[in-house]
VOBA-371352 format. One record per residue (C-alpha): residue number from 1; residue in three letters; x, y, z. Coordinates in steps of 0.5 Angstrom, whole numbers, plus 500, padded with zeros to 3 digits. Example, Ala and Ser with C-alpha at 12.3 -4.5 7.8 and 13.67 -1.06 7.14 Angstrom:
BEGIN
+-----+--------+-----+-----+-----+
: num : residu :  c1 :  c2 :  c3 :
+-----+--------+-----+-----+-----+
:   1 :    ALA : 525 : 491 : 516 :
:   2 :    SER : 527 : 498 : 514 :
+-----+--------+-----+-----+-----+
//
This chain:
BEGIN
+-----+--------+-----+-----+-----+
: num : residu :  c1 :  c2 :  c3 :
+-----+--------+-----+-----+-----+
:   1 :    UNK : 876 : 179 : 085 :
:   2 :    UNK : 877 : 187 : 089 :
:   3 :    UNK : 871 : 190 : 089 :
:   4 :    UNK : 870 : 196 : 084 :
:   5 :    UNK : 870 : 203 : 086 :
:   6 :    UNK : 867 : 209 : 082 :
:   7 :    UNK : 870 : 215 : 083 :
:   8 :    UNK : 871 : 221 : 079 :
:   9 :    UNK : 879 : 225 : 079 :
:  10 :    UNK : 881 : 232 : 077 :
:  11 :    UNK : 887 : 233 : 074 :
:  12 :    UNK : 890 : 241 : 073 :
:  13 :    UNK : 895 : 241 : 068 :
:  14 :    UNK : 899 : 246 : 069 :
:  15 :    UNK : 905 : 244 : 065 :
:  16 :    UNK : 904 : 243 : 058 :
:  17 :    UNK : 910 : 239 : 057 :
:  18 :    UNK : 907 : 234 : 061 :
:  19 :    UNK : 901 : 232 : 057 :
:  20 :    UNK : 904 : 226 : 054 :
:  21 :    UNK : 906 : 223 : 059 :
:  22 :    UNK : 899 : 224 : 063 :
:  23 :    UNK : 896 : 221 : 056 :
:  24 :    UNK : 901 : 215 : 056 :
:  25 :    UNK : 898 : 214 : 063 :
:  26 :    UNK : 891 : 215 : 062 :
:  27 :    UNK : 891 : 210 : 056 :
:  28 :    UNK : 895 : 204 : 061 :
:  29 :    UNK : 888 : 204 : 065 :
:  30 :    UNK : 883 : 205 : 060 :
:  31 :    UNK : 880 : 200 : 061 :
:  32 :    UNK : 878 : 202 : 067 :
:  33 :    UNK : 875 : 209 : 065 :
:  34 :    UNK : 869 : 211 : 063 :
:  35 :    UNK : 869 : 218 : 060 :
:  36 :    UNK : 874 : 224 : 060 :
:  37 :    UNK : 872 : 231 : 059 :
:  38 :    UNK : 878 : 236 : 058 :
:  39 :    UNK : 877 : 243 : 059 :
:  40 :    UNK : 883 : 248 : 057 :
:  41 :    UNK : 884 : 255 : 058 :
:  42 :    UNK : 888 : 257 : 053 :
:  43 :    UNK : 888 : 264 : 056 :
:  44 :    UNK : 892 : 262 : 062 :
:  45 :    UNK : 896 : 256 : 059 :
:  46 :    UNK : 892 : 251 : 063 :
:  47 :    UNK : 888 : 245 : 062 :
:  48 :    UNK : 882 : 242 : 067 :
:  49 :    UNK : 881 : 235 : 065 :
:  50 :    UNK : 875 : 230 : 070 :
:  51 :    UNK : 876 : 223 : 069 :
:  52 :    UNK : 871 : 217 : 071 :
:  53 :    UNK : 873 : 211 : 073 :
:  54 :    UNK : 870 : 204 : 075 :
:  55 :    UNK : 876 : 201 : 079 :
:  56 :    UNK : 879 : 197 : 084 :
:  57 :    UNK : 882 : 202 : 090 :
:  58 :    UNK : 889 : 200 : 089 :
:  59 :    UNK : 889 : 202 : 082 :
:  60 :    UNK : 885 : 209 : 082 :
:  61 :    UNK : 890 : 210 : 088 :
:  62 :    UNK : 896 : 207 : 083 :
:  63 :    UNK : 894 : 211 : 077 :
:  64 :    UNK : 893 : 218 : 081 :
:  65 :    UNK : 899 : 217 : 084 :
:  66 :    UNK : 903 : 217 : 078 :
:  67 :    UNK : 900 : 223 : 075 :
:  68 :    UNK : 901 : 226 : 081 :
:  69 :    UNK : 908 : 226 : 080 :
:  70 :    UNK : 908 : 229 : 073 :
:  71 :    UNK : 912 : 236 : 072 :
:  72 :    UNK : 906 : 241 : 073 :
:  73 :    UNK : 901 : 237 : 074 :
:  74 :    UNK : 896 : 237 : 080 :
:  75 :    UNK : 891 : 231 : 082 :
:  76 :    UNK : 886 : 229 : 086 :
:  77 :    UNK : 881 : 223 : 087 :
:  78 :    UNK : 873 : 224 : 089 :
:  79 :    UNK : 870 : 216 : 091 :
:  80 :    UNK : 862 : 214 : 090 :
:  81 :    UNK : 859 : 212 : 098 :
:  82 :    UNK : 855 : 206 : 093 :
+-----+--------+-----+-----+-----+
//
C-alpha cells in the first residue's frame, strides 16, 4: 500500500463554464477529500476554492493535473512534511 500524503490544493476558478467539470473531478476522488471551502467573489466572477486531501502522491499529482487542464482554471498543490 502507497503511503498517504496530506496536503492541501488551491484552486482559482476563473472560468465559470468549468465549474462542472471541476465538481465531476472532485466527486471521482472524494474519497480522498477531507473538506472543501469554497470562496466566490462575485464582484470579480471568480471563485477560490481550498481542498484537503489525504492521499497517495500519484493520486493528488493525478487529480491536480486534470484540473489544471480545465478552461480558466489554475491549480496548485501544497504537501504536509509528516
Amino acid at each position: 500500500m502507497e503511503e498517504k500524503r496530506l496536503a492541501v490544493i488551491a484552486i482559482v476558478v476563473e472560468n465559470m463554464e468549468s465549474v462542472s467539470k471541476l465538481n465531476e473531478i472532485l466527486h471521482q476522488f472524494g474519497s480522498y477529500i477531507i473538506g472543501r471551502m469554497g470562496i466566490p467573489c462575485r464582484d470579480r466572477n471568480v471563485c477560490l476554492i481550498s481542498i484537503g486531501i489525504d492521499a497517495p502522491n500519484d493520486v493528488i499529482s493525478s487529480m491536480t493535473g486534470k484540473i489544471g487542464k480545465l478552461d480558466g482554471v489554475s491549480v496548485k498543490a501544497a504537501y504536509s512534511k509528516v
